[in-house]
VEXDREN-2710 file (C-alpha; in Angstrom, 1 decimal):
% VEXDREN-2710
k/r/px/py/pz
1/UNK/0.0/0.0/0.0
2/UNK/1.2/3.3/-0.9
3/UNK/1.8/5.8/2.2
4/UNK/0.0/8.9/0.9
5/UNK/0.5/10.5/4.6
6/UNK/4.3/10.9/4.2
7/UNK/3.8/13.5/2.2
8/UNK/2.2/15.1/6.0
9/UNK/5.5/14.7/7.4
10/UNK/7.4/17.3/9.2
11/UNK/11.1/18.5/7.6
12/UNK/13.4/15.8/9.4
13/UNK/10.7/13.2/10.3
14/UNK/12.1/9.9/8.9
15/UNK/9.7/7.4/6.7
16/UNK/11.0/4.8/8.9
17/UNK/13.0/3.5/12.1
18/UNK/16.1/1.6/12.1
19/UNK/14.9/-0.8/15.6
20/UNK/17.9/-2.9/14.6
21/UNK/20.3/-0.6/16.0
22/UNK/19.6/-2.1/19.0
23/UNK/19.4/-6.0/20.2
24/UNK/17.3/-5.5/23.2
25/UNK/15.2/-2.5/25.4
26/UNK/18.4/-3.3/27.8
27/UNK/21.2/-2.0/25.2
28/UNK/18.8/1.6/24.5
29/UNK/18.7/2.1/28.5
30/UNK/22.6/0.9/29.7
31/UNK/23.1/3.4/26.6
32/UNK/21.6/6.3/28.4
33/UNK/23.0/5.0/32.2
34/UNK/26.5/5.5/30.6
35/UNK/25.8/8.8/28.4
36/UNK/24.1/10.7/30.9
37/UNK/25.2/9.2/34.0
38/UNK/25.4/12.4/35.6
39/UNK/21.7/13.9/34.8
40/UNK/18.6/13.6/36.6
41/UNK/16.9/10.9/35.5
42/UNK/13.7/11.0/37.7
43/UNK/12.1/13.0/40.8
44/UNK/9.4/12.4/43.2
45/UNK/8.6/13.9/46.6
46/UNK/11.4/16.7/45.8
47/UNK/13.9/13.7/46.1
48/UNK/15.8/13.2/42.8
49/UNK/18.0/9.7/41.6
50/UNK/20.3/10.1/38.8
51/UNK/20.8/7.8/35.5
52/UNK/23.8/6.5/37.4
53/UNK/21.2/6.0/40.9
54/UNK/19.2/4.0/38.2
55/UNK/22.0/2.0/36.6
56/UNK/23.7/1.1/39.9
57/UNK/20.3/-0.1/41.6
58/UNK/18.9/-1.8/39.2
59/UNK/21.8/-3.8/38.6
60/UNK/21.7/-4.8/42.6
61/UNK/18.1/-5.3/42.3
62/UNK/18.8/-7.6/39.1
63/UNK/21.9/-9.5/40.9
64/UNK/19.1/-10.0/43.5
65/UNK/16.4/-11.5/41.6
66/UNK/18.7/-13.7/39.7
67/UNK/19.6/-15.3/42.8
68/UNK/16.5/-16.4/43.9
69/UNK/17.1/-18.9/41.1
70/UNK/14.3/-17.7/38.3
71/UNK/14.4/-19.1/35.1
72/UNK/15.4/-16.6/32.1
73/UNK/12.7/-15.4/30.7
74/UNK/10.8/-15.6/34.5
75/UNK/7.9/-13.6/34.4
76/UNK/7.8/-10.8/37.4
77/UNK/4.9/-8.4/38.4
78/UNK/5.2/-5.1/39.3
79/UNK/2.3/-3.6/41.6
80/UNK/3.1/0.1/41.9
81/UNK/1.8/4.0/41.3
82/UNK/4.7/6.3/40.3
83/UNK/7.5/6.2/42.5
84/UNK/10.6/6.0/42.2
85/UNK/11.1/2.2/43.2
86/UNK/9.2/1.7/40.0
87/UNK/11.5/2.7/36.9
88/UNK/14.4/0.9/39.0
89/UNK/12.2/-2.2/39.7
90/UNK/11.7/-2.5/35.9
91/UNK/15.0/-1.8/34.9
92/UNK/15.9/-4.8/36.9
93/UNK/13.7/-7.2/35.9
94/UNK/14.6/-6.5/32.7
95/UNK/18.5/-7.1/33.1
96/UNK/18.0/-9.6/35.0
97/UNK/16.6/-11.4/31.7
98/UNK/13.1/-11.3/32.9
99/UNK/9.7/-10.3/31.8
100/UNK/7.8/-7.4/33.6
101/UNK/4.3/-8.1/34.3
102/UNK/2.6/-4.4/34.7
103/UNK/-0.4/-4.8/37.5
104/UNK/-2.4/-1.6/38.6
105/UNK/-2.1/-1.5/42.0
106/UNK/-5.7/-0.4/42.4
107/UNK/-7.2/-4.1/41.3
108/UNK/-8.9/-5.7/43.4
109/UNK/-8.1/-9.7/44.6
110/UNK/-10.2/-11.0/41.6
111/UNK/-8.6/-8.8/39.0
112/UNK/-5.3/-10.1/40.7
113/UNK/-5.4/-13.6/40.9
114/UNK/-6.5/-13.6/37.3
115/UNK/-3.1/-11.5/36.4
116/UNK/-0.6/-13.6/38.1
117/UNK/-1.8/-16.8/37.3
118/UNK/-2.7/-16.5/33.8
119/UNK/1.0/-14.6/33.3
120/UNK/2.8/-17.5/35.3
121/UNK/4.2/-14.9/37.8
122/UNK/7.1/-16.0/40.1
123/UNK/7.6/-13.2/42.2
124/UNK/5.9/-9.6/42.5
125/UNK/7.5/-6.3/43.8
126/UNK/5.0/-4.5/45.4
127/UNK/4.3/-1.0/47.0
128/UNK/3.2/-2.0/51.0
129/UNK/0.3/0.0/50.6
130/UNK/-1.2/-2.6/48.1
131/UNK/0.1/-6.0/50.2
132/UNK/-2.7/-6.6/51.6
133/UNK/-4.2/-7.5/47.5
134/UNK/-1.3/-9.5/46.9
135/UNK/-1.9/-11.3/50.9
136/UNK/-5.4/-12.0/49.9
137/UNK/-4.0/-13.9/46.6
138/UNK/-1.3/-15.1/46.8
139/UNK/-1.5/-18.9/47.8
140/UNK/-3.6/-19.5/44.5
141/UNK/-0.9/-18.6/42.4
142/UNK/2.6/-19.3/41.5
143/UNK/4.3/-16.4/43.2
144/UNK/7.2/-17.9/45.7
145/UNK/9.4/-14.8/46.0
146/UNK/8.1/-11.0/46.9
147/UNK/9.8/-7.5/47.4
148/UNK/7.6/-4.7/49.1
149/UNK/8.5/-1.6/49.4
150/UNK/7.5/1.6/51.1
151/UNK/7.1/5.4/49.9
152/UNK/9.9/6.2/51.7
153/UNK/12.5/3.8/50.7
154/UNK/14.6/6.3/48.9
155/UNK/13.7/9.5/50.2
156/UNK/16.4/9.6/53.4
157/UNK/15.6/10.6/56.1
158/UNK/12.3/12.5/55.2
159/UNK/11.4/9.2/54.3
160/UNK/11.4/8.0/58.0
161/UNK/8.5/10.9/58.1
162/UNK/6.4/10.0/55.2
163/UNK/6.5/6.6/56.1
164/UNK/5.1/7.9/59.3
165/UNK/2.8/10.0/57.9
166/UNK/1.3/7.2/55.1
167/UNK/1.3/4.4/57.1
168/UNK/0.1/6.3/61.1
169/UNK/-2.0/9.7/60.1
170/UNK/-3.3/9.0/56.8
171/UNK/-4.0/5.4/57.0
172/UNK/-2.9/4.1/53.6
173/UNK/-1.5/0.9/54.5
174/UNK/-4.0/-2.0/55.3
175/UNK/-2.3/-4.4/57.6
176/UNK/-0.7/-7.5/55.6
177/UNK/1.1/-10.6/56.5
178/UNK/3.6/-12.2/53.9
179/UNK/5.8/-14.6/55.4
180/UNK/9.2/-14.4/53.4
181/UNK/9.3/-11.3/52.2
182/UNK/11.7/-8.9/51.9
183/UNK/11.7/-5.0/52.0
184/UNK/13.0/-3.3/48.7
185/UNK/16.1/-1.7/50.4
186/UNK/17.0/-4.9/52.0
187/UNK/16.6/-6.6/48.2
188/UNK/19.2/-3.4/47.2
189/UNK/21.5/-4.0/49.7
190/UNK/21.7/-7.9/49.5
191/UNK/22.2/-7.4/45.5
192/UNK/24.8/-5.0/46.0
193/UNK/27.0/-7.6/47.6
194/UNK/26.0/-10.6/44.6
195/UNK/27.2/-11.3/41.4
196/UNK/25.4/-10.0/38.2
197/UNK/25.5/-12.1/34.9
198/UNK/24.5/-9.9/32.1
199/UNK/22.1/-11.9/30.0
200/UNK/22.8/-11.9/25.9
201/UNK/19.2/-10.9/25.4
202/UNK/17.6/-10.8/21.8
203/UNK/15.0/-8.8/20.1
204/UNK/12.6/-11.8/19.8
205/UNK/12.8/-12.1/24.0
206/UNK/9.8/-11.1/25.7
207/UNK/10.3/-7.6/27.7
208/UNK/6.3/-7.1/29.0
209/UNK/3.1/-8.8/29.1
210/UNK/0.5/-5.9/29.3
211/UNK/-3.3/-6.6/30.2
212/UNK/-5.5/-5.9/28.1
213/UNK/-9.6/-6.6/28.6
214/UNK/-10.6/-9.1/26.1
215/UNK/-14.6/-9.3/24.3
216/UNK/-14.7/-12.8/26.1
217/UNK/-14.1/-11.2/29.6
218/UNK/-11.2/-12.4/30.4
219/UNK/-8.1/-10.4/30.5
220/UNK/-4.9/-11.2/28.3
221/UNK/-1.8/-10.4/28.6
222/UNK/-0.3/-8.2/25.0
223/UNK/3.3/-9.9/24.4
224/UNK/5.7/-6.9/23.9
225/UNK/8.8/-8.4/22.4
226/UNK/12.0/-5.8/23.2
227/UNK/12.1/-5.3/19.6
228/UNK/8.8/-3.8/19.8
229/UNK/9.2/-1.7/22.4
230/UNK/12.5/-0.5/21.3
231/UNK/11.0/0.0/17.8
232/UNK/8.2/2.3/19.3
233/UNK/10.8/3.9/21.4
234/UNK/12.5/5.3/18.1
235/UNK/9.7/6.1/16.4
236/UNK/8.1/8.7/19.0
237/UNK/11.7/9.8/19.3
238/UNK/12.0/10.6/15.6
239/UNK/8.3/11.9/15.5
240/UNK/8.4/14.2/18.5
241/UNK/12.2/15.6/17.3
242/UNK/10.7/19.0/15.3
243/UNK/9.0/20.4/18.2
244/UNK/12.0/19.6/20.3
245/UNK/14.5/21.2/18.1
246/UNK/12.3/23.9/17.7
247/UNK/13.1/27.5/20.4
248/UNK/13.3/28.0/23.1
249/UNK/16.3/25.3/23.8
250/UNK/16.2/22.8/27.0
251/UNK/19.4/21.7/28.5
252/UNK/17.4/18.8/29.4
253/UNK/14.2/17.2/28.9
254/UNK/11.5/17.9/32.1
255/UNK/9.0/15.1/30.9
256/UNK/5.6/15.4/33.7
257/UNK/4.9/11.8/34.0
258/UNK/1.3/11.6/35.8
259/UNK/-0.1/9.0/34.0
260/UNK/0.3/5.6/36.0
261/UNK/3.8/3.9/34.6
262/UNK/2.0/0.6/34.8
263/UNK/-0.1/1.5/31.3
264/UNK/1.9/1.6/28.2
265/UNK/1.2/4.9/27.3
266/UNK/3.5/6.3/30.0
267/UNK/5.8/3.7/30.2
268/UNK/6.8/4.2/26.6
269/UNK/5.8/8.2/25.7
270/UNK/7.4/9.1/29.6
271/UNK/9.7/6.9/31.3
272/UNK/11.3/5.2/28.0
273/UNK/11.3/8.1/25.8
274/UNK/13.0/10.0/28.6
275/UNK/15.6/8.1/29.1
276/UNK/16.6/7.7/25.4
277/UNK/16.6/11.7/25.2
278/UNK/18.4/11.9/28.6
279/UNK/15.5/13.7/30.1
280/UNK/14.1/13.6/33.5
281/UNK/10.6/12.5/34.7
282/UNK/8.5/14.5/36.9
283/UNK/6.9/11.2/38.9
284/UNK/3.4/12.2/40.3
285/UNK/2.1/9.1/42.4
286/UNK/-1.3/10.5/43.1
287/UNK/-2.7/12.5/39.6
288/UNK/-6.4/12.8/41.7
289/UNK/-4.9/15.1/44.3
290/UNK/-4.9/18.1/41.5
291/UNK/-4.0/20.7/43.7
292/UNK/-0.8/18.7/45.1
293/UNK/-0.3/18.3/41.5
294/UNK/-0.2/22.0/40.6
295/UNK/2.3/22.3/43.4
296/UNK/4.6/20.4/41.9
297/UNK/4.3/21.5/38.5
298/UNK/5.3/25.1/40.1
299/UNK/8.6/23.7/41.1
300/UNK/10.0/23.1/37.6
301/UNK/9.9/24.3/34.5
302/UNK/8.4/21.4/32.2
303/UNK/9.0/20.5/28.4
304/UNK/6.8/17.7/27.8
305/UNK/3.0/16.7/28.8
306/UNK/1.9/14.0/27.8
307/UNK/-1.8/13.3/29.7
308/UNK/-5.1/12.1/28.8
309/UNK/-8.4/14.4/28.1
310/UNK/-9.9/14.0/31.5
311/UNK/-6.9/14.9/33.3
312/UNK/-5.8/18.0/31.0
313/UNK/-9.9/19.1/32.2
314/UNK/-9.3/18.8/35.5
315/UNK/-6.1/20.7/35.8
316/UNK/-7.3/23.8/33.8
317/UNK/-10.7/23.7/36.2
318/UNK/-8.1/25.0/39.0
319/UNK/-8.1/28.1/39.7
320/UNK/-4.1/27.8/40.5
321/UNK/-3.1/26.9/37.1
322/UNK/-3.2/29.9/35.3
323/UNK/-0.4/30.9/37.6
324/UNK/1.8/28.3/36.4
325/UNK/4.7/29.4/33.9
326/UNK/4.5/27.0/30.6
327/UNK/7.3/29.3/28.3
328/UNK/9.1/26.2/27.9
329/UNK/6.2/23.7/27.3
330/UNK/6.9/22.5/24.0
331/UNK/4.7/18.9/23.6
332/UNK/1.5/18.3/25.2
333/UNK/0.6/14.5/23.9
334/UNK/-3.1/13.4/24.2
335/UNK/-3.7/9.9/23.9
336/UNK/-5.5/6.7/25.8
337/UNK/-9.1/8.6/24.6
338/UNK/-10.4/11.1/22.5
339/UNK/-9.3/14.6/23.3
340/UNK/-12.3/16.9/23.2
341/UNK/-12.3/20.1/21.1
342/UNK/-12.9/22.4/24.1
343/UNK/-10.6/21.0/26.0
344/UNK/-7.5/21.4/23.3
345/UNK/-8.6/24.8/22.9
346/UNK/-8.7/26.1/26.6
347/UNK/-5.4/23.9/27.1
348/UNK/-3.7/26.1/23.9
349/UNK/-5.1/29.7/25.6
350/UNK/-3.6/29.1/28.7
351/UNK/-0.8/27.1/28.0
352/UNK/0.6/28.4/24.3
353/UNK/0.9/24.8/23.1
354/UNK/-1.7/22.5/21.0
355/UNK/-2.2/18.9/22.3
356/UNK/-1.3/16.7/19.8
357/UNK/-3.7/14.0/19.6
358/UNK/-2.7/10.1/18.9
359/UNK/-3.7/6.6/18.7
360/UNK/-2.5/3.7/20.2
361/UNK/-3.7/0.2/22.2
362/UNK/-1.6/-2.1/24.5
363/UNK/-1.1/-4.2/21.8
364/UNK/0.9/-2.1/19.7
365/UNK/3.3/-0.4/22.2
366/UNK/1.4/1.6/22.1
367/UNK/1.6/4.2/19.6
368/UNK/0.3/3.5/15.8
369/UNK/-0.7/7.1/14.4
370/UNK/0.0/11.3/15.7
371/UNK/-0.5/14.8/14.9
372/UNK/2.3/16.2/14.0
373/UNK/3.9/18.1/17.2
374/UNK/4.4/21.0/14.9
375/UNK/0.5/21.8/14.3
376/UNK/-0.8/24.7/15.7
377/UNK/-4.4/23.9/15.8
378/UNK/-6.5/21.1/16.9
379/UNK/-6.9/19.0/14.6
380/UNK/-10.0/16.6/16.1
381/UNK/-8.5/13.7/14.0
382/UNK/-5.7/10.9/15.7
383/UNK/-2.8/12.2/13.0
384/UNK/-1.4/10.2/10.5
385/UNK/0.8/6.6/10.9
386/UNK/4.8/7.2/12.7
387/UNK/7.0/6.0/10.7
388/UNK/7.0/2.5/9.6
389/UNK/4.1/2.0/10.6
390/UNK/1.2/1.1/8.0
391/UNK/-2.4/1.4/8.5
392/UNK/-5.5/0.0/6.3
393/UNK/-9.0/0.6/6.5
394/UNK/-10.8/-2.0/6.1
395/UNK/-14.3/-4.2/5.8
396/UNK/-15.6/-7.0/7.3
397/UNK/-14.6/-9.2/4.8
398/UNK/-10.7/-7.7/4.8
399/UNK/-10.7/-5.7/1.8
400/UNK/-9.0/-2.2/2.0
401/UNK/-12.1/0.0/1.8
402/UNK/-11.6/3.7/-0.7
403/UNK/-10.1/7.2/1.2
404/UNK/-13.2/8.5/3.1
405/UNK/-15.0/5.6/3.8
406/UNK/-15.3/4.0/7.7
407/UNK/-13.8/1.0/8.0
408/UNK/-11.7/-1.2/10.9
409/UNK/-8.6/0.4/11.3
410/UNK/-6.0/-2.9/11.3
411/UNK/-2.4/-1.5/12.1
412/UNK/0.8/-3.5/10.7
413/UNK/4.7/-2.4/12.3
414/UNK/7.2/-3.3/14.0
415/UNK/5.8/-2.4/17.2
416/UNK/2.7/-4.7/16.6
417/UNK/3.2/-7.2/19.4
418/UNK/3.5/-10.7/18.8
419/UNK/0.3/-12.5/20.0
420/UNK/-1.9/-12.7/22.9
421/UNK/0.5/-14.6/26.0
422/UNK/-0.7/-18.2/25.8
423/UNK/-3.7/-17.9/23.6
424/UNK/-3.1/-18.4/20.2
425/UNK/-7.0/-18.5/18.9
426/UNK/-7.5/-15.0/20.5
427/UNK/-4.5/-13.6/18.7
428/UNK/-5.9/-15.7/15.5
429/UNK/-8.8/-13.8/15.9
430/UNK/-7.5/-10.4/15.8
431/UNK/-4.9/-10.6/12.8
432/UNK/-5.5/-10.8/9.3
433/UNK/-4.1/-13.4/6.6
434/UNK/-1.5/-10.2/5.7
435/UNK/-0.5/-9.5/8.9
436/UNK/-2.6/-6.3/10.1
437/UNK/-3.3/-5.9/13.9
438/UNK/-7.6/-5.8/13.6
439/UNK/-8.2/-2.3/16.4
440/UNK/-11.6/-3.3/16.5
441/UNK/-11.6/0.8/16.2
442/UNK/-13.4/2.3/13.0
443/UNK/-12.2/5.2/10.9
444/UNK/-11.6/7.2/7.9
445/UNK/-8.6/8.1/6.7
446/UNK/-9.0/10.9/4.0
447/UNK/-6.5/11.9/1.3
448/UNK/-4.0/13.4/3.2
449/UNK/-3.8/10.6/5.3
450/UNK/-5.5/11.8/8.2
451/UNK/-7.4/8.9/10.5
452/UNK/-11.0/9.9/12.2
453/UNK/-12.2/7.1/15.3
454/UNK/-16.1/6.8/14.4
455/UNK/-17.2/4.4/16.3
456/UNK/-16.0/1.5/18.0
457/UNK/-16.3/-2.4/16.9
458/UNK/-16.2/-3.8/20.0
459/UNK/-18.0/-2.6/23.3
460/UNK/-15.5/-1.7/25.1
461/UNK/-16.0/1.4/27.1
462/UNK/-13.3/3.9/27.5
463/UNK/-13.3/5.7/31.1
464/UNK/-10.4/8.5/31.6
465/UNK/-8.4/6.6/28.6
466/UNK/-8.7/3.3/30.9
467/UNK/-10.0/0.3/28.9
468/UNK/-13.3/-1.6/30.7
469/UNK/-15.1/-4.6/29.3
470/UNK/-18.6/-4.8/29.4
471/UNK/-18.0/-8.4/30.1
472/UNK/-16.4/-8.4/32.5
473/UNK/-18.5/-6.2/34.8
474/UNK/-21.6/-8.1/33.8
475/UNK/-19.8/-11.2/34.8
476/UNK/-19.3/-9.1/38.2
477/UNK/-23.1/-8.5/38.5
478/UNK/-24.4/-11.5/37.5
479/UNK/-23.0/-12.8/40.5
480/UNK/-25.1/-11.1/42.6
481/UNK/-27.7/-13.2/44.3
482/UNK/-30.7/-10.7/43.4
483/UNK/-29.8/-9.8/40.3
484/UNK/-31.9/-12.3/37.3
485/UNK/-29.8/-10.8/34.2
486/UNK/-27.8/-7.4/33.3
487/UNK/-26.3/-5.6/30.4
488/UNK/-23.4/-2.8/30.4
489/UNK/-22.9/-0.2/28.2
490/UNK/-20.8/3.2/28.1
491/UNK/-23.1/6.6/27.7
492/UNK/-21.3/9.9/27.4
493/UNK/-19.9/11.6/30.3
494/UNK/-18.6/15.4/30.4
495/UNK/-15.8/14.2/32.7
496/UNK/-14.2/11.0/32.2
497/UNK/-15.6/10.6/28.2
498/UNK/-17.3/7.9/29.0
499/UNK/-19.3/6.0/32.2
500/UNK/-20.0/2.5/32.9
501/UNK/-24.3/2.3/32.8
502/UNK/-25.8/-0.9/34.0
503/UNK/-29.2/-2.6/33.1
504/UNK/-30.9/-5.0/35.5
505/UNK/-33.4/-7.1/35.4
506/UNK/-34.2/-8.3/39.0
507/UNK/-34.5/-11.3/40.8
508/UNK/-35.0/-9.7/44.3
509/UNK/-37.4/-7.4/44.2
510/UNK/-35.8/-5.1/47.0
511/UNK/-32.0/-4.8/45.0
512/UNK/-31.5/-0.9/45.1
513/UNK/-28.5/0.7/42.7
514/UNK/-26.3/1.2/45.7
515/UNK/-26.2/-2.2/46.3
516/UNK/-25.0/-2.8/43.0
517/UNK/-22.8/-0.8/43.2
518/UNK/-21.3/-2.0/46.6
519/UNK/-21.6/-5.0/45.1
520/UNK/-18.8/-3.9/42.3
521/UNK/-16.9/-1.7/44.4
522/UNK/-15.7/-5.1/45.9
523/UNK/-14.5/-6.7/43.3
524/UNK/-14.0/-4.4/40.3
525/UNK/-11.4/-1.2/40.1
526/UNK/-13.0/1.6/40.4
527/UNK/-13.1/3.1/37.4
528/UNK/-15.0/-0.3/35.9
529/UNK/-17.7/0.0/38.4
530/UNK/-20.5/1.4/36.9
531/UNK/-21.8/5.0/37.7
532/UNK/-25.4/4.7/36.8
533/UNK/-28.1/1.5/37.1
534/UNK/-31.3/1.1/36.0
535/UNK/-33.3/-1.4/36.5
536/UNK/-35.7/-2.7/33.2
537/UNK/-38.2/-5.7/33.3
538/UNK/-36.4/-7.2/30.4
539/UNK/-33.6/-6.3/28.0
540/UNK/-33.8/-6.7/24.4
541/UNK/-32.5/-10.2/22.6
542/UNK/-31.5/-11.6/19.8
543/UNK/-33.8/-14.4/18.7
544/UNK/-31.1/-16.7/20.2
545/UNK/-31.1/-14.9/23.4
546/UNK/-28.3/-13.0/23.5
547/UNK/-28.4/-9.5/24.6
548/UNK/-28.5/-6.7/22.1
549/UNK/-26.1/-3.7/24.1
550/UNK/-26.3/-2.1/20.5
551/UNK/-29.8/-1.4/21.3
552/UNK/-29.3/0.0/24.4
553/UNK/-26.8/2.5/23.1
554/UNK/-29.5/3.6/20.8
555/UNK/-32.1/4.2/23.1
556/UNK/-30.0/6.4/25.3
557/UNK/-28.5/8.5/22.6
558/UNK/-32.2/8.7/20.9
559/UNK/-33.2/10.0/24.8
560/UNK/-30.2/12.2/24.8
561/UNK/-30.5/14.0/21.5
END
């Protein structure tokens, strides 16, 4: 297929990557340890660790978890917000020759259990506030060896005080009992004093198994190959280099990383792309607390934003943002769901720079298609393909469909993973005879080469840019002893894009809504539980019984227009 959106490319923008340059993720960061050994490489909590901090502990850490006497190729979860315990933590596993199992520490047991046992985890490092989960779990699984560590691990003494502070005043540490573990300094130190074999580590080796919801309900787990996560590396890198070339010059790179390191989005467009430019990451672990947020965003001067719609809202509805000096913002990336139109335009007045919106899924490392960082205005579209990267638009039947028509936009590159971990007829399922990634997303790409999202195949609902499965909640509510059958859908919500709406029919004639809702709250994250429940006699069918959501949808945006 020809790529009519080169064309669209910026002065300098490459048509494609060379990802060989590199034999593993490994080689791109011990690159960076050794070049800028000297810089900042991440902050959080005012305390700072540089690129040689990062390369000297995680080569303990790795020392450490290779003698515990894991496999290569071991797969490891990783259970934490953004701290600083967390780019060190990964860094390790993957020296060590591991595989880094990304959890959000917000699941619940349920969500948990499923994780670790379907990735074949061995071990888990784990912040304490989130022990308890792993406590609850962990005797169902396969997980013999676990690291926890504590928000002040690495803050000095003022970590003596906010470990006071997290664990006494504010509560935020439910007690736990894990017999064998070991605190994350103690794993430092005890590494520090083993032997580390550097593992010859090859493109095709696994470097993270990301979760993704699946249609069925169940959760899989995207296998990122280091070659594709060193290929999407590159590309950002050579799509985002105009705007950072561009005045007024940066010694270094102040990336604000706020979006949880555990989704790809960040881990690749913050912590990865950082430390291939030598920049430093601005670690917020708590995004929600906006005015804590602000607060830090007035200490330093930063250069790159990358955030999703809903959070961008929120920060601009505070009346201490204005204040905040953005002369040397030069990227603000929106991604993980549609940006709105208002949103990009209040964003630009206050802050002088345009969000550039793109596209990407777990499955493809993530990002597929951007607006060039150069544009000015909003463009309401997700851009056009990085480079080497082709997209089709196409029909059910496969067949490319002409410019301007809505197809499903299917996605072939070198960061297209390499199936779903351990289920070959899912990952069957969602390539095509060619070799295109199926989205399950549908769009038009027009003559330039520009990609709108219409609609969406599947029925996934997207909440703050965070995937949820309508499956998987029903599955959740099914459960429920009064509940006779239910339906989930996503309906439009001015805050986080989309909420979760349940329908139920009842079987207990006294359920109430909160009860539902309790009901999920228990065993669902919370941005999966839904935020609205109605309850209907019946819910419309197929002739073979299965519900129609489509309907649904229809009937609330008829009621809504």
């Amino acid at each position: 297929m020809e790529r009519i959106w080169l064309k669209q490319y910026p002065p300098g923008v490459p048509a494609d990557i060379e990802p060989t340059q590199y034999a593993s993720l490994v080689d791109l960061l011990e690159e960076s340890f050794i070049k800028f050994a000297d810089r900042k490489a991440f902050i959080c909590m005012d305390k700072s660790i540089s690129y040689r901090d990062l390369d000297q502990m995680s080569v303990a850490l790795a020392a450490y978890l290779q003698g515990r006497g894991l496999q290569r190729g071991a797969r490891i979860a990783i259970m934490m917000p953004n701290v600083l315990q967390y780019p060190i933590a990964t860094a390790a596993v993957l020296r060590a020759g591991f595989a880094v199992v990304n959890v959000n520490p917000l699941y619940t047991p349920r969500e948990l259990e499923h994780q670790l046992k379907d990735s074949g985890a061995e071990a888990i490092i784990v912040l304490e506030n989130f022990a308890h989960t792993v406590e609850q779990v962990i005797a169902k699984t396969q997980v013999k060896h676990v690291i926890v560590a504590s928000m002040g691990d690495l803050l000095g003494f003022k970590g003596v005080i906010v470990n006071l502070v997290v664990r006494r005043v504010k509560k935020m540490v439910p007690a736990w009992s894990l017999p064998g573990s070991v605190s994350f300094n103690d794993a430092l130190s005890a590494g520090r004093g083993m032997t580390f074999n550097k593992p010859k580590l090859s493109p095709g080796d696994v470097a993270f198994l990301q979760y993704t919801g699946g249609t069925t309900g169940v959760s899989k787990g995207a296998t990122l190959l280091h070659r594709n996560i060193v290929a999407n590396v590159l590309q950002n890198d050579a799509w985002l280099q105009p705007a950072l070339a561009a005045p007024p010059h940066v010694d270094q790179l102040m990336i604000v990383c706020a979006l949880p390191l555990y989704h790809i989005f960040a881990l690749t467009a913050c912590y990865l792309l950082a430390v291939r430019a030598g920049g430093c990451n601005l670690l917020i672990p708590n995004p929600r607390d906006i005015p804590g947020f602000i607060k830090e965003l007035a200490k330093y001067q930063v250069n790159t934003f990358p955030a999703v719609n809903t959070l961008y809202n929120a920060l601009m509805h505070h009346p201490d943002f204005k204040k905040l000096d953005f002369s040397k913002l030069k990227i603000s990336n929106g991604g993980g769901m549609a940006v709105q139109r208002p949103v990009a335009e209040q964003w630009k007045n206050i802050t002088g720079c345009s969000i550039a919106e793109g596209y990407g899924l777990s499955e493809t490392s993530p990002v597929l298609t951007c607006n060039p960082p150069t544009a000015t205005d909003f463009a309401g579209s997700i851009g056009i393909p990085v480079p080497s990267t082709y997209i089709s638009i196409r029909d059910d039947e496969g067949n490319e469909v002409p410019l301007g028509q809505a197809g499903e936009i299917c996605a072939k590159g070198p960061q297209v993973m390499s199936g779903y971990w351990n289920r070959p007829e899912e990952t069957a399922k969602v390539m095509t005879a060619d070799g295109y990634f199926r989205t399950g997303d549908i769009g038009v790409m027009d003559e330039r080469g520009y990609i709108k999202i219409v609609d969406r195949k599947k029925d996934m609902i997207l909440v703050s840019g965070f995937n949820v499965y309508p499956n998987e909640v029903e599955e959740v509510i099914a459960s429920h002893p009064g509940v006779l059958e239910c339906a989930v859908i996503g309906i439009p919500d001015s805050k986080s894009g989309e909420a979760v709406k349940a329908f139920v029919v009842k079987k207990d004639p006294n359920l109430t809504a909160d009860a539902v809702i309790k009901f999920c709250h228990d065993q669902l994250t919370g941005y999966k539980v839904p935020k609205h429940v109605e309850f209907r006699n019946d819910l419309p069918k197929t002739n073979v019984g299965k519900i129609l959501r489509r309907q649904l949808r229809d009937e609330k945006k008829a009621e809504a227009a």
